[in-house]
VODRENTOR-837554 format. One record per residue (C-alpha): x, y, z; residue in three letters. Coordinates in steps of 0.25 Angstrom, whole numbers, padded with zeros to 4 digits, always signed. Example, Ala and Ser with C-alpha at 12.3 -4.5 7.8 and 13.67 -1.06 7.14 Angstrom:
+0049-0018+0031ALA +0055-0004+0029SER 
end
This chain:
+0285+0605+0208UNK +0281+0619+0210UNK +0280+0619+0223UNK +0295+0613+0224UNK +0297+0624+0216UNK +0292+0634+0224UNK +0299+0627+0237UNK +0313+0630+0228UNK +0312+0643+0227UNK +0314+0645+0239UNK +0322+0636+0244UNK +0334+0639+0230UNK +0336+0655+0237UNK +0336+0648+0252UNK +0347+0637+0250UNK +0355+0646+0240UNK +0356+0657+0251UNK +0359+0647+0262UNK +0372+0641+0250UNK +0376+0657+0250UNK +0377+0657+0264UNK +0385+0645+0264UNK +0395+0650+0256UNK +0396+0664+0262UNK +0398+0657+0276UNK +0409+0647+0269UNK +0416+0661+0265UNK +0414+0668+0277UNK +0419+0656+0285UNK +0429+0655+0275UNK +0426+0639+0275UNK +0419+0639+0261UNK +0413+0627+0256UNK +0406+0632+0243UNK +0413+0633+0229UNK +0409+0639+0218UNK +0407+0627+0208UNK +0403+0617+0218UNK +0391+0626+0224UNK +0387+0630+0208UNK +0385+0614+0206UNK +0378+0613+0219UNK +0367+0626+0218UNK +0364+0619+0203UNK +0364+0607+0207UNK +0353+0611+0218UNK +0346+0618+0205UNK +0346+0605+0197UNK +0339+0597+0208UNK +0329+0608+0210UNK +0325+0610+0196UNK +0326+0594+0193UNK +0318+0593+0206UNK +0307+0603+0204UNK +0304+0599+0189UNK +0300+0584+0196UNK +0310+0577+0187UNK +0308+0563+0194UNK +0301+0550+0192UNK +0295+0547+0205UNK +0294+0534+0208UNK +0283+0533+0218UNK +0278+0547+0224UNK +0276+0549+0239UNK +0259+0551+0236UNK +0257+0540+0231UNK +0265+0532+0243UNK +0257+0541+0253UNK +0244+0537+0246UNK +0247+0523+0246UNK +0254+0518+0259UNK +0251+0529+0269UNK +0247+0523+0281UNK +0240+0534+0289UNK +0236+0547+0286UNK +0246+0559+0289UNK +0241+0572+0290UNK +0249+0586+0287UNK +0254+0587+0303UNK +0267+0590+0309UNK +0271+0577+0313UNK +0267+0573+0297UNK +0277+0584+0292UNK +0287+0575+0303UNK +0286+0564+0299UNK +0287+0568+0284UNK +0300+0574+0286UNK +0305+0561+0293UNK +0300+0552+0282UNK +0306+0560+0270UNK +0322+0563+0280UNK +0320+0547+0280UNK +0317+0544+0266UNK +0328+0555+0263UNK +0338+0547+0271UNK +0336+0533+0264UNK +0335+0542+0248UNK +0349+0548+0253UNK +0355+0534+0257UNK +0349+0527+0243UNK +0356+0540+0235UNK +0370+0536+0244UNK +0370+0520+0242UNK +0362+0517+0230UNK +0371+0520+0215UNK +0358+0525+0207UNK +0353+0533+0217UNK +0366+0540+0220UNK +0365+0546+0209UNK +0355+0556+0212UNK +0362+0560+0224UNK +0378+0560+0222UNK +0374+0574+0216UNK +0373+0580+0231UNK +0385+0575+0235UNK +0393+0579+0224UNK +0398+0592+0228UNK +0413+0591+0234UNK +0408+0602+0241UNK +0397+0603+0256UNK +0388+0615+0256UNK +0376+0619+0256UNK +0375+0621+0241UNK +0381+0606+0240UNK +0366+0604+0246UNK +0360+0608+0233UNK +0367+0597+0225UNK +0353+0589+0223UNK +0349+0576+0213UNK +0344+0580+0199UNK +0347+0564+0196UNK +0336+0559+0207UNK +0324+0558+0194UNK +0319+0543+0202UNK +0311+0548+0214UNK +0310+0537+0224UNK +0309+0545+0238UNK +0295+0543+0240UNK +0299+0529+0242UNK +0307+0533+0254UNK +0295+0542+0259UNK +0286+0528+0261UNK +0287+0530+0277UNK +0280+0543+0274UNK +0270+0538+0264UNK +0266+0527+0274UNK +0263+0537+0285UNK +0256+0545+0276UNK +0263+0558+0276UNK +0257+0567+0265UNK +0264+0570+0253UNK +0262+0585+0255UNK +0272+0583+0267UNK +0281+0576+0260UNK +0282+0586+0249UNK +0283+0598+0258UNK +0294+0592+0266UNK +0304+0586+0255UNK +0308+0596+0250UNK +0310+0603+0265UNK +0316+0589+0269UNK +0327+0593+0256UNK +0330+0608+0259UNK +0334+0604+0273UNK +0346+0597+0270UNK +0353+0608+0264UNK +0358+0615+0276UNK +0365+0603+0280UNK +0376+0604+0268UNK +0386+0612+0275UNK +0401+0613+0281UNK +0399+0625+0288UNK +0389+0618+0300UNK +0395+0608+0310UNK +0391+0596+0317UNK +0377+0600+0325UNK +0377+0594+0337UNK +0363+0587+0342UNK +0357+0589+0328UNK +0367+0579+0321UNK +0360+0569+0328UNK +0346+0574+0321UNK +0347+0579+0308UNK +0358+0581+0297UNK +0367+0590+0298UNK +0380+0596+0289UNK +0390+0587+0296UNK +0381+0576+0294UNK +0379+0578+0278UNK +0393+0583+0277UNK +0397+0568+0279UNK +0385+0564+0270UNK +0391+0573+0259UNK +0405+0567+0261UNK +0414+0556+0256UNK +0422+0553+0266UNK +0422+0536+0269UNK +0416+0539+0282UNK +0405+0548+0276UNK +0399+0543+0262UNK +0386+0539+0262UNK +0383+0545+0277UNK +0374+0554+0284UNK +0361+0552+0273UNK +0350+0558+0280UNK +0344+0571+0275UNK +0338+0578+0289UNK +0338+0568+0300UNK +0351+0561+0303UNK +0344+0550+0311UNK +0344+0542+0299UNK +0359+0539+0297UNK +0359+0536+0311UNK +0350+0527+0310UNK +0353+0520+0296UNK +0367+0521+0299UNK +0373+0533+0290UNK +0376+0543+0299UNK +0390+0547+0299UNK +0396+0560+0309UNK +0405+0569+0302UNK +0419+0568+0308UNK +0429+0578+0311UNK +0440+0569+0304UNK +0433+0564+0291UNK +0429+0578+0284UNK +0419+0576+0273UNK +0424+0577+0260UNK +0411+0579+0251UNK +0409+0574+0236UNK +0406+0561+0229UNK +0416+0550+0229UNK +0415+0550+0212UNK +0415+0567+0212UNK +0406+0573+0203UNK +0417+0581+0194UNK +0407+0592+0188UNK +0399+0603+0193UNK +0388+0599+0185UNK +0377+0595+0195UNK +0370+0588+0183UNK +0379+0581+0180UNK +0383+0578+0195UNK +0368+0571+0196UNK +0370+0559+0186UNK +0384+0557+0186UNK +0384+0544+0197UNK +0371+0540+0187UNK +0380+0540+0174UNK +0390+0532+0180UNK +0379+0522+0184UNK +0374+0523+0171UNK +0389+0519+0163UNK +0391+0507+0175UNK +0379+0501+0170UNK +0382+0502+0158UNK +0397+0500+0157UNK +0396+0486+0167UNK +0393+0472+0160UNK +0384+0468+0172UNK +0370+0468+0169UNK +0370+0466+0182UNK +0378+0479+0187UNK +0370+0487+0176UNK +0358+0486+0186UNK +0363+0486+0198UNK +0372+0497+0196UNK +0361+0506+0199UNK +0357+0501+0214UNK +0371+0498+0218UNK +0376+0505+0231UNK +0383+0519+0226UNK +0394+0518+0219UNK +0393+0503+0216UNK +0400+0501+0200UNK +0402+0487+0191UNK +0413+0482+0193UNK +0417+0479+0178UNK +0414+0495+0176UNK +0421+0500+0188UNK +0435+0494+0184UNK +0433+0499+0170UNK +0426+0513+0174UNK +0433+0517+0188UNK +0426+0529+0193UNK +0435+0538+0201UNK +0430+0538+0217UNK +0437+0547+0227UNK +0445+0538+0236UNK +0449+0549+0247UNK +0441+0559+0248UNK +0450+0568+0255UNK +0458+0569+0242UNK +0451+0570+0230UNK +0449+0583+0220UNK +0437+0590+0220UNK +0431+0595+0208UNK +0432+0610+0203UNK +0434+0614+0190UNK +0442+0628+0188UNK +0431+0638+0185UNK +0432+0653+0185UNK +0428+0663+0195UNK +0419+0667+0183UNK +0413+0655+0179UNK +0411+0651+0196UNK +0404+0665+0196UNK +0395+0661+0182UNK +0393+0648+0189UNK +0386+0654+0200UNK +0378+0665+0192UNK +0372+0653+0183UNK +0370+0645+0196UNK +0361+0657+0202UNK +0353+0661+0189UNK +0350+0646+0188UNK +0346+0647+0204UNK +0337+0658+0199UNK +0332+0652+0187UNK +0325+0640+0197UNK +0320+0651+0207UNK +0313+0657+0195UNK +0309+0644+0191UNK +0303+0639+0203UNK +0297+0654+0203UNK +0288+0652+0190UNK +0288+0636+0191UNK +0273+0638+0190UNK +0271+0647+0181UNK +0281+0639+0171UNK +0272+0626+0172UNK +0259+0635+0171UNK +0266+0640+0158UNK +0274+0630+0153UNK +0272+0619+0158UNK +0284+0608+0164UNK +0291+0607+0152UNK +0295+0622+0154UNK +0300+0618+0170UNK +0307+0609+0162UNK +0314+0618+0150UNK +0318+0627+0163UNK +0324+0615+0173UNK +0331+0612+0158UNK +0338+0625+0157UNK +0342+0625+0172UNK +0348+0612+0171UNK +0356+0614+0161UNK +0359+0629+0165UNK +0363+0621+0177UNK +0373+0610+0169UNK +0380+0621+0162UNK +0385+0630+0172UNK +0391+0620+0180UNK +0396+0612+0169UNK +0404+0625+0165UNK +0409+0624+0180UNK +0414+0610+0176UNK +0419+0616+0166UNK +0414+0607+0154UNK +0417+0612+0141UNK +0401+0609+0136UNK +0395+0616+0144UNK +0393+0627+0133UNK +0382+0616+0127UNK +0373+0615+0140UNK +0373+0630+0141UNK +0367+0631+0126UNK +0358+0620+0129UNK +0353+0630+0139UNK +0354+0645+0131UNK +0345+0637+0121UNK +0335+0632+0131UNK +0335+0645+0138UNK +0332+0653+0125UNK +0323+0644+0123UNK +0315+0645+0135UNK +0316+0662+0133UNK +0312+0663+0119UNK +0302+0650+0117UNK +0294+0654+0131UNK +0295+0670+0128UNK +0299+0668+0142UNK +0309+0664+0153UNK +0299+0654+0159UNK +0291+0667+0164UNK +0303+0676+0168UNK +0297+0687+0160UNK +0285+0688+0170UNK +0293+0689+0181UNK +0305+0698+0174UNK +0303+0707+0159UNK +0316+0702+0155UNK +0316+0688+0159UNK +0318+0682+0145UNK +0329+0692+0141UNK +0336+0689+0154UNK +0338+0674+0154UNK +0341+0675+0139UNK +0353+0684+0142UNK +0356+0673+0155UNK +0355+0661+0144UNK +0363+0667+0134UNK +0375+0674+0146UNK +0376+0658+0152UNK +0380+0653+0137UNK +0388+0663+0134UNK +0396+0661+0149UNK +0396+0646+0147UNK +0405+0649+0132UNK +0413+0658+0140UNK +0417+0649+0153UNK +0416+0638+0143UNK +0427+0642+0134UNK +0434+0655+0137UNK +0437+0652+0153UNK +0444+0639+0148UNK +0453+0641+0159UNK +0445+0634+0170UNK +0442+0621+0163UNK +0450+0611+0171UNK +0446+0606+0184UNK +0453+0609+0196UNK +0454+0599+0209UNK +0454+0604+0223UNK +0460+0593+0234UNK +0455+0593+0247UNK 
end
């Protein structure tokens, strides 16, 4: 887990200058495809599936050691052609994870939360599973494990094989010629991310195209069919927690509301999407029918609660920068319960401020749930987690940082009440 950390705080300051380059070009260009609220859910989205991600909150089914150790086939040393071939291994088991996440209802779950945003940039990217707590990839890795490809190759390259599809989530690149035949590109996931007829459930490879060509799900992006990007049941909310178990809720009352037995287990491995039919006459869920008229979601918010928005969303970004920092020195001190007292603060710092984007009026509760933790923290540890070594007034600061959010959460909560209805936007 430290090392992980220690690859994030880098790769948090890299992908946040490239999403500020993004949106000064979309200005500049005068073809903007940021706003304000959707990039805000995106950026924290991206922190929950960091923090979720580098506190190991997963049951592992089977890890990929013990696969090597039990069916490799031949010995593999640290070469060249072994880093190859490792990379290969993991695009593949990538493409056939991607297609179970599209076609199979449980497992959509985990990654409807990257296709939510109505929006296609690179902050959009960022938008990563909190919900995937069942690991099951090192099943896909079994071509690796059988040529013996050491674990340490495949640890160093998982998470290079993950970065390097974050360029790709773009507008302002075109079609590149020769390379669209070879690896992924923006027009390429640009269909991926849309929900066009034409284009759901297309384009599932990760780096290399070649396998939607060969499995049949490659799809070319067509100068009449633009994409229109979303989920075909929208998300309504800002709140990327939320976002992250909302289709698994809906699983959850179908089993429960339909008088099949039957339906009640096979709800969960039905293709995505599949309902009872006694419970989807009685509870119709509203699906768009065409996309090229349907109301995206916005909520009215103020210039000043945008500009709030984006102040929390930076002193979280730095709160995990600082984490990953110290990350050792926190376990040597206080062992995982304190990673764990800090990923709790973060998340709900997180569920606050973009629930007060949605608007919702109990937002005022989270945001207490997290002063007291906070203070907590400061005055139980006589420490911020060891900001004090690092900065003399660490302590005194994030007191005043805990105490200013509540205090603008009961402002933007019930004094701007101006701004509480949600507003459409056609396209």
């Amino acid at each position: 887990m430290e090392a992980y950390a220690n690859a994030l705080l880098y790769a948090i300051p890299f992908f946040s200058i490239l999403v500020i380059v993004e949106i000064a070009y979309g200005y500049f260009v005068k073809n903007q495809t940021h706003n304000v609220n959707d990039t805000v859910s995106s950026i924290s989205s991206g922190l929950t599936s960091i923090i979720k991600d580098s506190l190991g909150l997963a049951v592992i089914l089977i890890s990929y050691p013990f696969l090597v150790e039990n069916l490799a086939l031949f010995n593999v040393s640290e070469t060249w052609y072994a880093y190859l071939l490792a990379f290969i291994a993991i695009d593949f088991a990538s493409y056939w994870n991607h297609r179970l996440s599209h076609k199979i209802n449980f497992f959509w779950n985990q990654h409807v939360i990257h296709h939510s945003s109505e929006e296609f940039n690179l902050a959009c990217a960022l938008r990563q599973s909190i919900s995937n707590i069942l690991g099951y990839f090192p099943l896909l890795l079994i071509p690796a494990a059988l040529i013996g490809i050491p674990f340490k190759i495949i640890a160093i390259l998982s998470p290079i094989h993950l970065f390097a599809q974050f360029w790709y989530h773009t507008k302002h690149i075109g079609k590149l010629g020769f390379l669209e035949y070879i690896i992924v590109t923006p027009s390429q996931h640009r269909v991926h991310h849309a929900i066009n007829p034409e284009y759901i459930d297309k384009n599932l490879a990760a780096v290399f195209c070649v396998w939607d060509r060969i499995f049949g799900t490659f799809q070319e992006e067509l100068d009449e069919v633009p994409p229109v990007f979303g989920v075909l049941k929208p998300a309504a909310t800002w709140n990327p927690i939320l976002i992250n178990f909302q289709h698994l809720w809906r699983l959850i009352k179908d089993a429960w509301r339909t008088n099949s037995y039957y339906d009640k287990l096979r709800i969960w491995f039905m293709p995505t999407g599949w309902r009872p039919k006694d419970v989807s006459k009685k509870y119709p869920v509203t699906i768009i029918e065409n996309v090229y008229q349907f109301e995206k979601y916005n909520t009215e918010t103020s210039i000043s609660l945008q500009i709030w928005s984006i102040i929390q969303m930076i002193i979280t970004i730095f709160l995990m920068l600082f984490l990953f920092y110290n990350f050792g020195n926190i376990l040597e001190t206080g062992g995982f319960p304190m990673i764990l007292l800090y990923g709790a603060i973060v998340f709900i710092g997180i569920y606050s401020y973009t629930s007060l984007l949605d608007t919702y009026k109990y937002t005022i509760v989270f945001e207490l749930v997290k002063l007291t933790l906070g203070l907590f923290a400061i005055l139980f540890f006589k420490d911020w987690f060891g900001l004090n070594s690092y900065f003399y007034y660490g302590n005194m600061v994030m007191g005043m940082y805990f105490v200013a959010s509540f205090l603008a959460t009961i402002y933007f909560s019930f004094v701007e009440r101006k701004f509480v209805t949600s507003k459409a936007i056609t396209i």
